[in-house]
Structures are given as structure tokens and as C-alpha cells.
C-alpha positions, 0 to 999 in steps of 0.5 A, a space after each residue: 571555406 577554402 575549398 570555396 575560396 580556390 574555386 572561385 578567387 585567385 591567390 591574389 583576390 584571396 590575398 585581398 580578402 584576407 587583408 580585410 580583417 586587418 583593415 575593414 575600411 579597405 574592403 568598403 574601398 573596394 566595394 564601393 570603387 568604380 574600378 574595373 578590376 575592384 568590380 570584377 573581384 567583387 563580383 567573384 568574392 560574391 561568388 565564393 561566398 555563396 559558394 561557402 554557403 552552399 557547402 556549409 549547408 550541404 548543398 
């Protein structure tokens, strides 16, 4: 998973997606912002989830 996630987030999205176990709310927030910067990271949080996928599953 961390290999997946210093491929495709910054340690700042890194820092984001961790304070969503703290706070799920915030991850909606940011899922569902019409912001700029909130897209682009979702786009790259997709991203690193598919990625961990594919490694989990030896792809």
C-alpha cells in the first residue's frame, strides 16, 4: 500500500487521505468539492487505489 501510495500521492495527499479515518465526513467534503485542487487529488487518490489493487493482486 505504501509502495502504491509514494507512487501516486504527494506527502501532502498522503497526509489528506490519512485524516480520513479520523474524520470520513472530510473525505466526502473533498469528494464531492467543485475545487480545483480537491479534483485533481481525487483523480490521483483513484489513481493510487488502483494501483494498490493491482499489486495486491499481483498484477
Amino acid at each position: 500500500m505504501q509502495a502504491a501510495a509514494n507512487l501516486e500521492l504527494t506527502n501532502s495527499d498522503q497526509r489528506l487521505a490519512v485524516s480520513f479515518y479520523d474524520d470520513p465526513h472530510r473525505g466526502q467534503e473533498v469528494r464531492q468539492s467543485d475545487r480545483r485542487r480537491d479534483r485533481d487529488f481525487w483523480d490521483r487518490y483513484n489513481d493510487y487505489i488502483d494501483r494498490a489493487e493491482r499489486l495486491c493482486r499481483g498484477l
